[in-house]
C-alpha positions as CSV (number, residue, x, y, z in Angstrom):
1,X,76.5,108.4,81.7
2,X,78.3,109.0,84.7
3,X,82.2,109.8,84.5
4,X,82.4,107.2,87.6
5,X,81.0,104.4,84.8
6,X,82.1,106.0,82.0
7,X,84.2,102.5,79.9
8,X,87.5,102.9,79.0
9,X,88.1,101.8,75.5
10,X,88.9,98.2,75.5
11,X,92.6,96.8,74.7
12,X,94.6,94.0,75.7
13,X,98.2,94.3,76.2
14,X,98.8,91.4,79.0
15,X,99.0,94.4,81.3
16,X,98.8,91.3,84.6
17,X,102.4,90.0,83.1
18,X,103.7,93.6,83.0
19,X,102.6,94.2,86.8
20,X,104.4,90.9,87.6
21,X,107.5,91.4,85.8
22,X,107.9,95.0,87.9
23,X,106.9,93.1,90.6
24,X,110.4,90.4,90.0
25,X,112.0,93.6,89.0
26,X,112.0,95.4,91.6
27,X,112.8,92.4,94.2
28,X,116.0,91.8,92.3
29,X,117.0,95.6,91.7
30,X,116.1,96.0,95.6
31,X,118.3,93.0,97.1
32,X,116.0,90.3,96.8
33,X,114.0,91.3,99.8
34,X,117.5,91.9,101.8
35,X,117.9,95.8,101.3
36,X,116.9,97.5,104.6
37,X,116.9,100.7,103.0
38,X,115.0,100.0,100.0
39,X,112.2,98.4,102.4
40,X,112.7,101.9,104.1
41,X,112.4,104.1,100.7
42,X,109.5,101.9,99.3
43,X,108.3,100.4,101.6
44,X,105.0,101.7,103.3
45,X,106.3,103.2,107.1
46,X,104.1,105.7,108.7
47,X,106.6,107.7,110.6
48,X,108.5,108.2,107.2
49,X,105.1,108.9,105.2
50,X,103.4,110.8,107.8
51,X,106.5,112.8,108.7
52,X,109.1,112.6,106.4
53,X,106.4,112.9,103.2
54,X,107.4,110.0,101.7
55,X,104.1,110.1,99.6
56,X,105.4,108.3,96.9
57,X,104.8,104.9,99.3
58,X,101.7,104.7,99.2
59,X,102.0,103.2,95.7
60,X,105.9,101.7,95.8
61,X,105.1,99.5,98.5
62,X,102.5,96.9,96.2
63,X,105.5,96.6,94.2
64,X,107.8,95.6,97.0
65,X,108.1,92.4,98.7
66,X,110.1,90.5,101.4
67,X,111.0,87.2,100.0
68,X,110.8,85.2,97.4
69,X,108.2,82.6,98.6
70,X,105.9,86.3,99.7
71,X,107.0,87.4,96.0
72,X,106.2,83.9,94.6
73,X,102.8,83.8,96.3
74,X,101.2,87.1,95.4
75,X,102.7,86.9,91.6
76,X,101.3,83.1,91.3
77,X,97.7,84.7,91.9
78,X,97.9,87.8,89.8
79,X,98.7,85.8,87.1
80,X,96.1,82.9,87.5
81,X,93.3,85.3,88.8
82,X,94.4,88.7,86.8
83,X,95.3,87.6,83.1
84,X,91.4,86.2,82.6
85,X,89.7,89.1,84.3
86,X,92.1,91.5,82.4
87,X,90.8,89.9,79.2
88,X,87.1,90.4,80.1
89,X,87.3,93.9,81.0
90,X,90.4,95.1,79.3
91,X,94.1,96.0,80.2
92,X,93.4,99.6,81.1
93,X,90.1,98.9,83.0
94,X,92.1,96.2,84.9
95,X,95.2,98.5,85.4
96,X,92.7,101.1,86.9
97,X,91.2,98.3,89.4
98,X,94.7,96.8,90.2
99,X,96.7,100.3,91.0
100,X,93.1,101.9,93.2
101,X,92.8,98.7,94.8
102,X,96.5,98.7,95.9
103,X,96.3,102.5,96.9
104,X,92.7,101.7,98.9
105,X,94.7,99.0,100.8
106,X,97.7,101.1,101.6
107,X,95.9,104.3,102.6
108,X,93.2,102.0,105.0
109,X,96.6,100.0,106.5
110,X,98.3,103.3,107.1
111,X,95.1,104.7,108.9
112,X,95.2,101.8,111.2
113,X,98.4,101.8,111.7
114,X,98.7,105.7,112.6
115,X,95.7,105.5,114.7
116,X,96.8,102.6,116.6
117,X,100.5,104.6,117.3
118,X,102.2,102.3,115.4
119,X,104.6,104.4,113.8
120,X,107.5,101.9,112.9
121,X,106.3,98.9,110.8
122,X,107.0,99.0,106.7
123,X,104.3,97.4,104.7
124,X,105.4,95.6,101.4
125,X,103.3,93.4,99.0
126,X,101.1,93.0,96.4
127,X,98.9,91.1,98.7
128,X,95.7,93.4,99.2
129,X,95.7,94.0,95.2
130,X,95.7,91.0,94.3
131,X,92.7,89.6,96.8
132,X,91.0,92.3,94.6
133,X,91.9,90.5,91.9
134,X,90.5,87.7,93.5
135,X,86.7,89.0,94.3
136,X,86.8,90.6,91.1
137,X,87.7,87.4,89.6
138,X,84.8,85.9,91.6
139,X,81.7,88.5,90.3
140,X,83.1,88.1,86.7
141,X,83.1,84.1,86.9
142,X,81.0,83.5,90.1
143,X,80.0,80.0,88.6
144,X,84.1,78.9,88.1
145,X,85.7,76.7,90.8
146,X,89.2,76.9,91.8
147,X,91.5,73.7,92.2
148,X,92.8,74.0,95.7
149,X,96.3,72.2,95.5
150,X,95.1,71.2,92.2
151,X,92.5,68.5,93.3
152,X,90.0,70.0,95.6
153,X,87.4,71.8,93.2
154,X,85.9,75.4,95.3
155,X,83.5,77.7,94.0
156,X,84.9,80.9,94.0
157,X,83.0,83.3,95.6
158,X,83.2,80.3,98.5
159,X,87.3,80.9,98.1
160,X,86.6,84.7,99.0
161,X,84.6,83.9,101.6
162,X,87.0,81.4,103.4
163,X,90.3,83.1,102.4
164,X,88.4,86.3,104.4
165,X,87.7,84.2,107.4
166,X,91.0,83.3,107.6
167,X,92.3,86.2,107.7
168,X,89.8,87.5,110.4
169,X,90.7,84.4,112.7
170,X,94.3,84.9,112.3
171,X,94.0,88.9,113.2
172,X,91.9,88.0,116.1
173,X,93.8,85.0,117.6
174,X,97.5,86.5,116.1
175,X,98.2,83.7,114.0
176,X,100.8,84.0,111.6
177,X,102.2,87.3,112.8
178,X,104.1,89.5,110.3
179,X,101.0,89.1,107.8
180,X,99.0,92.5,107.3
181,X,95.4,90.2,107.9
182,X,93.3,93.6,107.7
183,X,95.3,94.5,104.1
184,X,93.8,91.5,102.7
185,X,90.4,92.3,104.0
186,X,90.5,95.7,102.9
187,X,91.4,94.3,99.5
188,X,88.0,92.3,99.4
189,X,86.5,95.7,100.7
190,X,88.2,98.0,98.2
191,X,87.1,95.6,95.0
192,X,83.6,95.4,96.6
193,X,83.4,99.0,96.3
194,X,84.8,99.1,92.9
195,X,82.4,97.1,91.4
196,X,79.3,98.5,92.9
197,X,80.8,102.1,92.2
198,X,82.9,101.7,88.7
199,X,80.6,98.7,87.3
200,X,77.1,99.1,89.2
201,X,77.5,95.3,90.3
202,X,76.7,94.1,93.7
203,X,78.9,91.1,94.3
204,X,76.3,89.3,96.7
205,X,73.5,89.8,94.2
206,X,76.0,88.3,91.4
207,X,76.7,85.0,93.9
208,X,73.3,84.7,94.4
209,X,71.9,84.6,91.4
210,X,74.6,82.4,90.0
211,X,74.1,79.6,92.7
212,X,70.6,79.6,92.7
């Protein structure tokens, strides 16, 4: 067997309520989203990673966040999405999937951001990991629905696919400005790869034959 597939032993150790808690954590010990230098340190800034070899970023800033409701948010989903997907695959297989997701995200946001000369924005969030959670939620449990608001039943792999048409209609018509659109994308993208590398799965194969 390839090293790539090779399964980690299986254990479960709530490791999605341990990401969260570092998550709340770290907002409180970093002013609550209020600590310009924190955002600075731990943040993901180009100039200061690129330059300054803040390398170290490139991982802090999934654990960093700008407010509560963006802390709110993202933790809400990790924890509805993550806990049942951690269970099926295990705490260490998720913990894998949750950190290379983030790092994925990170490294393709600082790419576009260096390449488009934009040297001075900080990136903070758990967002892009935790749309990873979200497709990998949907190729575990493509048959589920999700209760949107509680009321409206959507299948999930339909929730991917309209949460990433969102995202590419805000980033082409600059809605909601301040929101890293292609992070989220490459979320989706960097769990699509994980499953088809790590798990051999093909996520559109997985829809299909569940919906058939």
């Amino acid at each position: 067997m390839s090293i790539l597939r090779r399964p980690l032993k299986y254990n479960f150790y709530y490791a999605t309520i341990i990401l969260a808690a570092i998550n709340v954590l770290a907002f409180i010990f970093t002013g609550c989203g209020r600590n310009y230098n924190a955002s600075m340190i731990f943040g993901l800034q180009p100039i200061l990673f690129v330059r300054g070899h803040y390398y170290w970023q490139i991982f802090t800033y999934m654990f960093m966040h700008g407010s509560w409701m963006h802390l709110i948010s993202n933790m809400f989903g990790l924890l509805v999405f993550g806990i049942i997907c951690e269970r099926k695959i295990g705490s260490n297989e998720f913990l894998l999937f949750y950190i290379l997701c983030g790092i994925v995200c990170g490294a393709f946001s600082l790419a576009l951001y260096v390449l488009g000369g934009v040297w001075g924005v900080v990136l903070v969030g758990a967002s892009g990991a935790v749309y990873s959670v979200l497709l990998l939620f949907s190729v575990i449990f493509p048959t589920s629905r999700v209760f949107i608001f509680g009321i409206v039943p959507v299948p999930a792999p339909l929730l991917v696919v309209i949460y990433a048409g969102i995202s590419i209609y805000d980033e082409m018509f600059g809605r909601n400005q301040g929101v890293a659109h292609l992070t989220h994308l490459s979320g989706f993208a960097a769990a699509w790869i994980y499953c088809l590398a790590r798990f051999g799965i093909n996520p559109i194969k997985v829809w299909k034959n569940a919906w058939r």
